[in-house]
BAKE-527423 format. One line per 5 residues: number of its first residue (from 1); their letters; for each residue x, y, z of C-alpha. Coordinates in steps of 0.02 Angstrom, whole numbers, always signed. Layout:
<zavexs>
NUM> a> X Y Z; ...
</zavexs>
This chain:
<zavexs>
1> xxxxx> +3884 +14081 +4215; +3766 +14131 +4068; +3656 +14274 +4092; +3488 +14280 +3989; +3401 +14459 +3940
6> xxxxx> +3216 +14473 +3904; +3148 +14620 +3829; +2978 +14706 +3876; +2897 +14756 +3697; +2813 +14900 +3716
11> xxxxx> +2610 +14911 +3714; +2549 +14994 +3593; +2463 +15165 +3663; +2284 +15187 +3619; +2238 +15282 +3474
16> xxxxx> +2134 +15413 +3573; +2309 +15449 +3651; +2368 +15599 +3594; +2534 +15641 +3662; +2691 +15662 +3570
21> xxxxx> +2803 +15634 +3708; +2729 +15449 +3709; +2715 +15392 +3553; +2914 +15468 +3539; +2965 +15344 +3686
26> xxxxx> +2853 +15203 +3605; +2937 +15223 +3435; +3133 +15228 +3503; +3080 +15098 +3623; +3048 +14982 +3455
31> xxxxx> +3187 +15056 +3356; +3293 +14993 +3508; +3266 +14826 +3522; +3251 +14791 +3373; +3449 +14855 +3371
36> xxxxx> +3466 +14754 +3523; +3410 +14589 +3410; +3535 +14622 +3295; +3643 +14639 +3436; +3704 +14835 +3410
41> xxxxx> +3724 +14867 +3558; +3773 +15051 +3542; +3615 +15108 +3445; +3499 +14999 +3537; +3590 +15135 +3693
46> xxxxx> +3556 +15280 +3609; +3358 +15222 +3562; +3332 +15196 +3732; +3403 +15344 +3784; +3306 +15439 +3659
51> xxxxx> +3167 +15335 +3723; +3176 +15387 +3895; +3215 +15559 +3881; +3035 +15565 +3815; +2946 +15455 +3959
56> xxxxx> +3038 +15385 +4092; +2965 +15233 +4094; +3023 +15053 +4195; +3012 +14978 +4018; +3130 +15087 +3945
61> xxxxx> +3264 +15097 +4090; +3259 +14914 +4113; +3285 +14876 +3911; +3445 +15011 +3920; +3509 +14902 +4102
66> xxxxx> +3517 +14772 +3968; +3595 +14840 +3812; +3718 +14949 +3954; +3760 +14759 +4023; +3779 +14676 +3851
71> xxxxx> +3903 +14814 +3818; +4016 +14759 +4000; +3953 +14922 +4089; +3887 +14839 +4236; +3885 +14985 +4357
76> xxxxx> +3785 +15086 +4235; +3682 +14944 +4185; +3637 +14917 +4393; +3589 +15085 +4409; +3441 +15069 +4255
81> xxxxx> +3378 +14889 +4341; +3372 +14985 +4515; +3267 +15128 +4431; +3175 +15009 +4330; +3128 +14921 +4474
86> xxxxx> +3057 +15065 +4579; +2945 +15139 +4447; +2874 +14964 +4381; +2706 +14940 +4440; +2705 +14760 +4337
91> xxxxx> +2787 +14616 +4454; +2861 +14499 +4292; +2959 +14681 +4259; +3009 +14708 +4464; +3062 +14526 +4462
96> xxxxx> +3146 +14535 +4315; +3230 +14702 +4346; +3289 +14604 +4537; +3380 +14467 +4446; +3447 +14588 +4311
101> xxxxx> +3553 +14689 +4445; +3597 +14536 +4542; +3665 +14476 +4383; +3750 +14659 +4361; +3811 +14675 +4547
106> xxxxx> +3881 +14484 +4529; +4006 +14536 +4380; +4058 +14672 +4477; +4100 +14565 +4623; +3965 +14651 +4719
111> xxxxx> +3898 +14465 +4817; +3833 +14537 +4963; +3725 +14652 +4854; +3692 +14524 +4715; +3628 +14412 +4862
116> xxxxx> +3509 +14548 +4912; +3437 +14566 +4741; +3399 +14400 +4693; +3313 +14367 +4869; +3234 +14514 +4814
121> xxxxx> +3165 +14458 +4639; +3110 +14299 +4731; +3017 +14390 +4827; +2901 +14428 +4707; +2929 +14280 +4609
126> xxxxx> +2977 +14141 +4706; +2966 +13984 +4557; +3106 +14067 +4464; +3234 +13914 +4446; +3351 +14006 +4376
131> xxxxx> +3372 +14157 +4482; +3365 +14045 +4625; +3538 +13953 +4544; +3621 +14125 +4511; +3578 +14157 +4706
136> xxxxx> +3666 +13991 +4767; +3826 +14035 +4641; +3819 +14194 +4732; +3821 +14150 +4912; +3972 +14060 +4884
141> xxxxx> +4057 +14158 +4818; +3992 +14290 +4967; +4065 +14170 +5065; +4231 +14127 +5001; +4259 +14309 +4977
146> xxxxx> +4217 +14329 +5161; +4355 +14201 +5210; +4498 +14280 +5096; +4449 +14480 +5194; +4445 +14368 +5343
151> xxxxx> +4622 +14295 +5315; +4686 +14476 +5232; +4637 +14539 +5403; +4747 +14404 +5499; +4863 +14442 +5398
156> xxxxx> +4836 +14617 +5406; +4832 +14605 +5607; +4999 +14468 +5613; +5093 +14590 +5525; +5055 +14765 +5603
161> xxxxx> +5087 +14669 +5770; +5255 +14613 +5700; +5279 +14802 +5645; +5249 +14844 +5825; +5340 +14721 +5897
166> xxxxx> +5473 +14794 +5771; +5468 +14957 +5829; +5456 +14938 +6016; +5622 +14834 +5979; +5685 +14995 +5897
171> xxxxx> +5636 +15104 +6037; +5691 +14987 +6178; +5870 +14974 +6091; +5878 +15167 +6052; +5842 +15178 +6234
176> xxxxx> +5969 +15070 +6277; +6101 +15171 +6167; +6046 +15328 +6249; +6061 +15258 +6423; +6231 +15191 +6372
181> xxxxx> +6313 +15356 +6314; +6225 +15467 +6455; +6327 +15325 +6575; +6476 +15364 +6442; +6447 +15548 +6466
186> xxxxx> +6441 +15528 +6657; +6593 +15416 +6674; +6685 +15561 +6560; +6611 +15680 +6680; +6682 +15577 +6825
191> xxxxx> +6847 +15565 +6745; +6889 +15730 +6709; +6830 +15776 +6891; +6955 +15654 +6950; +7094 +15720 +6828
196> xxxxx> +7040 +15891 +6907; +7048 +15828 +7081; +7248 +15757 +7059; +7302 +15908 +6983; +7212 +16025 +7131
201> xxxxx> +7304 +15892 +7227; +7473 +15915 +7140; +7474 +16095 +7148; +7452 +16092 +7334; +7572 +15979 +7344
206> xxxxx> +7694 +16076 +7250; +7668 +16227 +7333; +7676 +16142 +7529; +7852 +16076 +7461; +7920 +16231 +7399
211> xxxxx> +7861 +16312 +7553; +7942 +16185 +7649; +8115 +16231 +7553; +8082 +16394 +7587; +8099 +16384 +7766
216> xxxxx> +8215 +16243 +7782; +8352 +16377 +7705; +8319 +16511 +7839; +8397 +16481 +8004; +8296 +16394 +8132
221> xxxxx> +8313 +16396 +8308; +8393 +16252 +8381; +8277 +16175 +8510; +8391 +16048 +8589; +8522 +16189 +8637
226> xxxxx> +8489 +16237 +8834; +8446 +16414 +8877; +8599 +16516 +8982; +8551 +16591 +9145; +8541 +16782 +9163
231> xxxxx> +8690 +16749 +9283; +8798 +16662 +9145; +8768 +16803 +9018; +8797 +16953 +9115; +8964 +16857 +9156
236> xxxxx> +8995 +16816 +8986; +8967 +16987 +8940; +9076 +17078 +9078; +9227 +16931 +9021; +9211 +17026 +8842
241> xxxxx> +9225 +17179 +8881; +9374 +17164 +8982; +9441 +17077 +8819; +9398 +17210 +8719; +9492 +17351 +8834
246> xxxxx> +9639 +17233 +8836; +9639 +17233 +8678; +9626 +17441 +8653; +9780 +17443 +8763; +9890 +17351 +8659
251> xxxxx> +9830 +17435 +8516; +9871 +17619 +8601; +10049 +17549 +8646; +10087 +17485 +8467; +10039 +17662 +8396
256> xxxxx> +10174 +17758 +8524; +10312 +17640 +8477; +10304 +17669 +8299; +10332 +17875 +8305; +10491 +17952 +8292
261> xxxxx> +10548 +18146 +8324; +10654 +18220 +8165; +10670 +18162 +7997; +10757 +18007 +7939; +10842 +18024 +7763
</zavexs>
């Protein structure tokens, strides 16, 4: 896609114009294209600059736009077309200055705004054939760039719902671990209360057994042996004592046979 630059020669000022600052501009204005001709780019900057640092003038921002976009500084080169276009008062320079930053917003892959200045320029001058090509070559590629940000955002949108997806995955299986040691923990829990239970258990086992030895060796009264009468015992007792003098007698005798009087040796 070529791009063509006009320049604007400057008019010459009137000779019963007496200002310095103008004739200045008007001579670094001529000193700079004529650099621009010989296509030094880099002095035809600095004449322009020169230039407008004397008189702001649409002439002299849009020549710079074009040495600044001959040079591949596009941005730079937009922002002198936009100025140029706001002070012009001439329409061939507005136009001109339009299609100049369309051309400068299109290398900078700026279509929506490179669209907006070349409807602009034709605007004002609605017969240009060629600005109204660069406008076509622009709106498609508007439009194509519209599809790819379209698809980036599909894409964009498939894979942050796949992220989610992802991540609720994460969370639904970090639940699941948690849910599975907490039923860990409580079986444990259960566990050792049940360990805890048998040996309570044991214990009291132990102990009722031991005190069941206990009193199995003391001597228990024997329940199936029938109770004597009051009768049979005071008999039984009178029977034994009449024993027991019986006995005391024979005992008395035995000591009286065994003495003798004198001394036997």
């Amino acid at each position: 896609m070529q791009f063509k630059r006009w320049l604007f020669l400057p008019i010459f000022l009137l000779a019963f114009t007496p200002l310095l600052d103008a004739q200045t501009s008007h001579r670094a204005l001529r000193n700079g294209n004529k650099a621009y001709k010989d296509q030094n780019f880099n002095e035809a900057k600095s004449e322009y600059n020169r230039a407008l640092e004397a008189d702001n003038s649409a002439k002299g921002n849009y020549n710079l736009g074009n040495a600044l976009f001959e040079g591949g500084d596009y941005e730079e080169a937009a922002k002198k077309y936009e100025e140029a276009a706001s002070l012009s008062t001439d329409p061939t320079i507005t136009s001109s200055a339009y299609r100049n930053l369309g051309d400068a917003q299109y290398q900078q892959e700026n279509y929506k705004e490179s669209v907006e200045a070349y409807k602009q320029s034709l605007r004002i001058n609605p017969d240009d054939k060629e600005t109204k090509y660069n406008l076509s070559k622009a709106i498609r590629r508007l439009q194509q760039q519209q599809q790819q940000e379209q698809q980036q955002q599909q894409n964009q949108d498939q894979q942050d719902q796949q992220d989610q997806q992802q991540q609720d995955q994460q969370g639904q299986g970090e639940q699941q671990d948690q849910q599975q040691q907490d039923q860990q923990s409580e079986g444990e829990q259960q566990q050792d209360q049940q360990s805890q239970q048998q040996q309570n258990q044991q214990q009291q086992d132990q102990q009722q057994q031991e005190s069941n030895q206990n009193q199995q060796g003391e001597p228990q009264p024997n329940k199936d042996q029938p109770k004597m009468s009051r009768e049979e015992a005071e008999r039984q007792l009178a029977i034994a004592a009449e024993a027991e003098k019986e006995t005391m007698k024979n005992l008395q005798k035995g000591a009286r046979s065994g003495c003798k009087d004198g001394k036997d040796w």
